[in-house]
C-alpha positions as CSV (number, residue, x, y, z in Angstrom):
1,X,-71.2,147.1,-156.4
2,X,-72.0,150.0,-154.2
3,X,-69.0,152.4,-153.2
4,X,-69.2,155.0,-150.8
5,X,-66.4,157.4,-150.2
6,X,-64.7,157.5,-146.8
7,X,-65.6,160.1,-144.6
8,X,-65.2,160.9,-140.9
9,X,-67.4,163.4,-138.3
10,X,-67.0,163.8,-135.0
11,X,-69.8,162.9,-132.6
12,X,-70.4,165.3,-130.1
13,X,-72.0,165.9,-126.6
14,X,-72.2,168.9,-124.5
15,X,-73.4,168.1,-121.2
16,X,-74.5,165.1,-121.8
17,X,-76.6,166.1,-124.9
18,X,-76.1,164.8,-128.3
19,X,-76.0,167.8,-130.5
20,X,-73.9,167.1,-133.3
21,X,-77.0,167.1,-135.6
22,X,-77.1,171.2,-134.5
23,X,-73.6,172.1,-135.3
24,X,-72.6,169.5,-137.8
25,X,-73.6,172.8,-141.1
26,X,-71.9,175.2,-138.8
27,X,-68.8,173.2,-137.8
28,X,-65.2,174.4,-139.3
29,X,-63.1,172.1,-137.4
30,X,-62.4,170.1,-134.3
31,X,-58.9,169.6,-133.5
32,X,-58.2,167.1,-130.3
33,X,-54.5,166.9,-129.1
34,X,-53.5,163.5,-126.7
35,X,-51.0,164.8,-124.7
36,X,-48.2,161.7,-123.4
37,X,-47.7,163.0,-119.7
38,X,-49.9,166.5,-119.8
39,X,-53.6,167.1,-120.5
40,X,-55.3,166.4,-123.8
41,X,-56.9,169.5,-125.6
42,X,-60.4,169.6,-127.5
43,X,-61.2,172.8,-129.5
44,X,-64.0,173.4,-131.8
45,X,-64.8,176.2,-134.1
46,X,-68.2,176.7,-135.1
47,X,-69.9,179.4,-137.6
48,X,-72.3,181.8,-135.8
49,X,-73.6,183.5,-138.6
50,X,-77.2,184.3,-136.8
51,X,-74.8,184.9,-133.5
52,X,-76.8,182.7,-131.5
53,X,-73.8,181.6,-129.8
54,X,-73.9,184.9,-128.0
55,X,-76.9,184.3,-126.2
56,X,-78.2,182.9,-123.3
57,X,-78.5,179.0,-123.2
58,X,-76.5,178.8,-126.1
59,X,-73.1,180.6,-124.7
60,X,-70.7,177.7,-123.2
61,X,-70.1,178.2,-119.8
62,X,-66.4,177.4,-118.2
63,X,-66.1,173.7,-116.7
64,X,-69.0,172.8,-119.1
65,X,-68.3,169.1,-120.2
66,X,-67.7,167.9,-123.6
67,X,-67.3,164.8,-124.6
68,X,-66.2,163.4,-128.1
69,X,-66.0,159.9,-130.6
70,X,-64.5,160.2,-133.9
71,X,-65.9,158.6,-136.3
72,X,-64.8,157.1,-139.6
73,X,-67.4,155.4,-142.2
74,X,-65.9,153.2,-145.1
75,X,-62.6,154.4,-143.9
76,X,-60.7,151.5,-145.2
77,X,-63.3,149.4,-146.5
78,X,-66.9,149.8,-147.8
79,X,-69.2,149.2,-145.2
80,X,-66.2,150.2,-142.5
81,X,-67.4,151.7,-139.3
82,X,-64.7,152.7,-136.9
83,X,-65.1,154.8,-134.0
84,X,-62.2,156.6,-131.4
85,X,-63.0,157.7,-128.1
86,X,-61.3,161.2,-127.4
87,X,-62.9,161.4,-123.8
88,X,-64.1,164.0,-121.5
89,X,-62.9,167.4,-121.3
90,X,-64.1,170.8,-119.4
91,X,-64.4,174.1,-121.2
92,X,-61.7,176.4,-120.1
93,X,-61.1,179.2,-122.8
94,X,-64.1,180.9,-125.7
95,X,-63.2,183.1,-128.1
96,X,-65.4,184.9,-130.2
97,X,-64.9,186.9,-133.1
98,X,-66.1,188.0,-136.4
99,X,-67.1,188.9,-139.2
100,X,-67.8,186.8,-140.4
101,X,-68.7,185.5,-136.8
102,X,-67.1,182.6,-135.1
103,X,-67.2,180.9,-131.6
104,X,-63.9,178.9,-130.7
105,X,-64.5,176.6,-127.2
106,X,-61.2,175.1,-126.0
107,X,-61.4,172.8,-123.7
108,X,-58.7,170.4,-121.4
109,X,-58.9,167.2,-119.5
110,X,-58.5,168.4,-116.4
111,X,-61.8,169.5,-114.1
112,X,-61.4,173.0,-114.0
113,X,-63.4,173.2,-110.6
114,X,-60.8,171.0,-108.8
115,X,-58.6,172.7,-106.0
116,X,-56.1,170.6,-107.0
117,X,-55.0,172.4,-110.0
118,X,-54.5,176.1,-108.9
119,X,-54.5,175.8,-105.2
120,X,-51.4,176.7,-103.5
121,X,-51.0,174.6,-100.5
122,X,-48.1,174.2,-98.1
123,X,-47.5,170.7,-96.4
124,X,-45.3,167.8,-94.9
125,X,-45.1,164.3,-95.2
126,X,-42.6,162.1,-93.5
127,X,-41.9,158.5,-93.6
128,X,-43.9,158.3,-97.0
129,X,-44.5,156.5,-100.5
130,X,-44.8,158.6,-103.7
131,X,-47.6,156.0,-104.1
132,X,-49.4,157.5,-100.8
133,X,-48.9,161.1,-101.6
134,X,-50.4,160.3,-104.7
135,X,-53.5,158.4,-103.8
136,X,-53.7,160.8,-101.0
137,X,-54.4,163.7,-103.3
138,X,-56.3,161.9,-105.7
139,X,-58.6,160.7,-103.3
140,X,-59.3,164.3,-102.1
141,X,-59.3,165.2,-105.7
142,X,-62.5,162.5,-106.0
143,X,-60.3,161.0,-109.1
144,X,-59.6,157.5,-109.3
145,X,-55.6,156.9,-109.8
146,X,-53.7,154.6,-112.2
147,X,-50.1,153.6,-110.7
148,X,-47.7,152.2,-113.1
149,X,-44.5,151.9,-111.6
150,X,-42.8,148.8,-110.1
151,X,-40.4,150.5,-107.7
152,X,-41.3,151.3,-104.5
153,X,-40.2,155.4,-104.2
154,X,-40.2,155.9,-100.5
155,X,-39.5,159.6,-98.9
156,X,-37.7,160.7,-95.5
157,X,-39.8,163.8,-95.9
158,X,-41.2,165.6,-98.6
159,X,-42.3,169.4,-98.2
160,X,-45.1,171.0,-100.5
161,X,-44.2,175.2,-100.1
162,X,-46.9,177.0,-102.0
163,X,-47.3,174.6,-104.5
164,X,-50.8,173.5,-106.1
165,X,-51.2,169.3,-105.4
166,X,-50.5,169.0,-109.0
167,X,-47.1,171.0,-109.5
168,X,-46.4,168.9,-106.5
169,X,-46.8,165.9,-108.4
170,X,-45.5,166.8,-111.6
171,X,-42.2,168.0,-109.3
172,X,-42.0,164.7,-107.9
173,X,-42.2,162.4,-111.4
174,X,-40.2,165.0,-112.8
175,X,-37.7,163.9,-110.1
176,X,-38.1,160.1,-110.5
177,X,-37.8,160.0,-114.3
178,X,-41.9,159.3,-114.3
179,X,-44.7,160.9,-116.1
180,X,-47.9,161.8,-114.9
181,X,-51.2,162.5,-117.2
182,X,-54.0,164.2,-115.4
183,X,-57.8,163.3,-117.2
184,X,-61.2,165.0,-115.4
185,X,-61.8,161.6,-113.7
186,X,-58.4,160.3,-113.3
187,X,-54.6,160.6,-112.1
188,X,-52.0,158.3,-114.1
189,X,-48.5,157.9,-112.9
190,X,-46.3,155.8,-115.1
191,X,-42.9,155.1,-116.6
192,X,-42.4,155.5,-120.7
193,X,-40.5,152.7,-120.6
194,X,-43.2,150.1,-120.3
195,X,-45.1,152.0,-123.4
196,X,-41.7,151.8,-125.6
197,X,-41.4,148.1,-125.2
198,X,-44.9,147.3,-126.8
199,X,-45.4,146.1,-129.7
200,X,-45.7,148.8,-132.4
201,X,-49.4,149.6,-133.7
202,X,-48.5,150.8,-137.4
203,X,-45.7,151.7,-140.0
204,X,-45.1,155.2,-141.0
205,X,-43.2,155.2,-144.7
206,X,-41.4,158.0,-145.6
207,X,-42.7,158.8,-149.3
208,X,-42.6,162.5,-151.5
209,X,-45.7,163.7,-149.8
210,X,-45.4,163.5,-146.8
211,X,-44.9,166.5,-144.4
212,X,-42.1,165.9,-141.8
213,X,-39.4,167.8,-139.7
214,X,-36.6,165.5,-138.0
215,X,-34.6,167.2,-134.4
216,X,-31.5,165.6,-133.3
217,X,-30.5,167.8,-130.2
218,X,-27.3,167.4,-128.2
219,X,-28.5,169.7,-125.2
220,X,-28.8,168.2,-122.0
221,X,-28.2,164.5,-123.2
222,X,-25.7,162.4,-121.2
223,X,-23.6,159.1,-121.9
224,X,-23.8,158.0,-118.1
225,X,-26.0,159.2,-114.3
226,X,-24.3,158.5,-111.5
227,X,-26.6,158.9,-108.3
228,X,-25.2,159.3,-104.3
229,X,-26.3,158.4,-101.0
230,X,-25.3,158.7,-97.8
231,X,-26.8,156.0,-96.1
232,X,-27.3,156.5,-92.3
233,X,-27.3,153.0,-91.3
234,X,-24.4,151.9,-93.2
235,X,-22.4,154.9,-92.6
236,X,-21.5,154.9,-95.9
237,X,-21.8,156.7,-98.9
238,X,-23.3,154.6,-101.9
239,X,-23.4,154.8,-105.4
240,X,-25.4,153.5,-108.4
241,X,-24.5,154.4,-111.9
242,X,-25.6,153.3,-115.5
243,X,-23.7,153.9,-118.5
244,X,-26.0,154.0,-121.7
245,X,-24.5,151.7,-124.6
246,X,-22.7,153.6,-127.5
247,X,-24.8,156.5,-128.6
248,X,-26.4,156.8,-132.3
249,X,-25.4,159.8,-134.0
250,X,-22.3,160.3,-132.3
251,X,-18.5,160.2,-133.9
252,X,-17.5,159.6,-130.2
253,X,-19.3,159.4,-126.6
254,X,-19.2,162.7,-125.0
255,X,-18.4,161.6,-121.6
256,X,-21.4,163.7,-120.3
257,X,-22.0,162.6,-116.9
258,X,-25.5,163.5,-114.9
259,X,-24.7,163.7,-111.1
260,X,-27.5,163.0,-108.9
261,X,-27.3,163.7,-105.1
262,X,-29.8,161.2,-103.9
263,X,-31.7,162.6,-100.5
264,X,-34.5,160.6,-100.0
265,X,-35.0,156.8,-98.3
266,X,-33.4,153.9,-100.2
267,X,-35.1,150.7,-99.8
268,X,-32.9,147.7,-99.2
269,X,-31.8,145.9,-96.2
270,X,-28.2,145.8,-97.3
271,X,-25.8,147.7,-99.5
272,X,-26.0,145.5,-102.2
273,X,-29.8,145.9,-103.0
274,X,-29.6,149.6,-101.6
275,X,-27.2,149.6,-104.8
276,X,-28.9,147.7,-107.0
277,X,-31.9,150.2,-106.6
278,X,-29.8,153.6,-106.8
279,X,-28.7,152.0,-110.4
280,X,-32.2,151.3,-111.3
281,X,-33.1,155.2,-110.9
282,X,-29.8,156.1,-112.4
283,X,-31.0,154.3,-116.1
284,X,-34.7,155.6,-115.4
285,X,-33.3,159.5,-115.0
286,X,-30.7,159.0,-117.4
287,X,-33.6,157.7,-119.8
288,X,-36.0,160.4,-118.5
289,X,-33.0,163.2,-120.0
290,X,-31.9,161.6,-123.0
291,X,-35.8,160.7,-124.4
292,X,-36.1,163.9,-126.4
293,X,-32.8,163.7,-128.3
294,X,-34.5,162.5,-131.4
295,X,-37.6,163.8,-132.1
296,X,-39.9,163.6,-135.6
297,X,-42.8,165.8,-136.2
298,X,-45.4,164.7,-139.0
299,X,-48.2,166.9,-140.2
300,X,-51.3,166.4,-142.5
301,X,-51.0,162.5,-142.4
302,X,-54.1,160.7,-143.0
303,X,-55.9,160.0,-139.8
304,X,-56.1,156.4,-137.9
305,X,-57.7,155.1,-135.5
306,X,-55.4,153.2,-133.8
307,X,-52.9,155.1,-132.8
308,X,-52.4,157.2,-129.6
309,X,-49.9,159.2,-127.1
310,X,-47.7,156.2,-125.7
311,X,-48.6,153.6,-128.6
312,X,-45.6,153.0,-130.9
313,X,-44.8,153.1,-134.6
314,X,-41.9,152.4,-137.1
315,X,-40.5,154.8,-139.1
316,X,-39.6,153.0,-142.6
317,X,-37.2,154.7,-145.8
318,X,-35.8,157.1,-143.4
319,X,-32.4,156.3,-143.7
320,X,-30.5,156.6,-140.3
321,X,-33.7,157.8,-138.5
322,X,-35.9,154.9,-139.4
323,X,-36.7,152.7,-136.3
324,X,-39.0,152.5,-133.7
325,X,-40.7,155.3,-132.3
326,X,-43.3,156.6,-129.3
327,X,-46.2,158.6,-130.1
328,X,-45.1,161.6,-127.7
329,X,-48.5,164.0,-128.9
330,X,-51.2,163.8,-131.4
331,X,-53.2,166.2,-133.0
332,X,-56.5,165.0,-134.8
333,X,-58.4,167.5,-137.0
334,X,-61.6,167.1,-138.6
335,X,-62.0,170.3,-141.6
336,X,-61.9,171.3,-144.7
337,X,-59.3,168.7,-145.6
338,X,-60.9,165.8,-144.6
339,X,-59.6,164.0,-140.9
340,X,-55.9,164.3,-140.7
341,X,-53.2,163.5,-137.8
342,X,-50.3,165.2,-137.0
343,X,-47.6,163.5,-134.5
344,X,-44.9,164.5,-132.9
345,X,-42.3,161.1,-132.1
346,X,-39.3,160.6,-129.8
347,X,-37.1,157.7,-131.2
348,X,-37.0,154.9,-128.2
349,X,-34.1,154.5,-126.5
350,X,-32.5,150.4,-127.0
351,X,-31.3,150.4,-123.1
């Protein structure tokens, strides 16, 4: 019987051309990092022993587009061929150094070119949707948008003072308990709630060799959010308020209570679902804070290809931290030591 030993290689292209045939002698490492609810991160280091990195049609150029596969032969069986899409991704950083000599490209998943980034703009809306301002931008941005999020977030006014269309949008999810992942040719808006119910993609066992740190942080968690309104119409001021169930970890709930002064337009026609929605964004901000309390961070694991940011595992054999966990950040590297993953896991929230 024939055996082959597992091996994996990244495929690469650099504006559009297939060249990982030229770099694949040359090439120390590529490390790709899928960000949650930020940008994903490429960076490849490459010998340059002749330097011709340095010259002209061989020096990257910023907003140059990479785009890369991983790929895994006989990974788990002979004859195995299993690929992973990283995506596309803009040059935004080169570093060069030596000896001996050595070209680093870094590059994000965000077009570099786009206004949208860096551009400080100020303007109004009134009367408006987070879903328009979001299109709205996205549109001029020529990106096509993924919107995730059942609610409808309506706005009295919202005012953009010297803020780029991004930090705008980041403000606003920030705000709402959201997330939002910005890609070169997209915008995704979306609520980590959704990705924590799905079923989990793999089983991490705690075992002697395996490289972990485990953070249980008490700062800026709360038991309870409590959100007010003064509702125009009613004349009234409402109230919606969620009480997560007894915490894990704790001898005793701390009675932590996250006040939120609600300014914006309530849907509803009457109090009662004008209530029933105010408690809805209470869990989602109280969820939004207390997400980070547990987090696990595992280096030098064995790469998959199944597993990515917002996909969720089990954690087995460690003790009162075993459960279910999302994949918050992942970093892939192909090097010396073969492809290896390292993940960094929030423990999911059971409300």
């Amino acid at each position: 019987m024939q055996h082959k030993a597992a091996r994996a290689y990244a495929l690469v292209k650099y504006e559009g051309v297939n060249i990982t045939k030229d770099i694949t002698e040359d090439l120390i490492s590529v490390n790709y990092t899928d960000n949650l609810d930020s940008a994903d991160e490429l960076e490849l280091n490459i010998k340059d022993i002749g330097r011709k990195w340095l010259q002209h049609g061989w020096h990257p150029r910023k907003g140059d587009k990479i785009d890369v596969t991983i790929v895994g032969e006989h990974w788990d069986n002979f004859g195995d061929l299993k690929t992973y899409p990283c995506g596309s991704f803009q040059v935004d950083a080169i570093t060069y150094s030596g000896p001996p000599s050595v070209i680093s490209i870094k590059a994000i998943s965000i077009d570099i070119k786009a206004n949208y980034k860096d551009e400080k703009r100020n303007k109004s809306w009134e009367n408006v949707t987070l879903k328009d301002i979001v299109s709205e931008i996205t549109s001029k941005a020529n990106k096509s948008l993924i919107y995730e999020v059942e609610n409808i977030i309506k706005y009295k006014r919202v005012d953009q003072s010297l803020e780029s269309d991004l930090q705008l949008l980041k403000r606003l999810c920030e705000q709402e308990g959201l997330s939002l992942k910005s890609a070169v040719d997209k915008l995704i808006v979306f609520n980590k709630e959704k990705y924590e119910k799905e079923d989990v993609l793999g089983v991490i066992e705690l075992t002697p060799y395996l490289n972990f740190t485990i953070d249980s942080d008490d700062v800026d968690t709360y038991d309870s959010c409590v959100i007010e309104y003064y509702d125009p119409i009613l004349k009234e001021t409402l109230k919606g308020e969620f009480k997560a169930p007894e915490r894990e970890g704790y001898k005793e709930n701390t009675d932590r209570v996250l006040r939120v002064k609600e300014n914006n337009s309530v849907p509803g026609e009457s109090k009662e679902e004008k209530e029933a929605f105010l408690t809805k964004k209470a869990k989602s901000k109280l969820r939004s804070k207390n997400s980070n309390e547990t987090k696990v961070n595992i280096s030098n694991r064995k790469g998959d290809f199944i597993t990515w940011a917002g996909s969720t595992v089990t954690l087995v054999n460690f003790g009162v931290y075993s459960g279910k966990y999302v994949v918050n950040k992942i970093t892939r590297t192909i090097g010396d030591s073969g492809y290896k993953q390292s993940l960094e896991l929030n423990k999911t929230l059971e409300y």
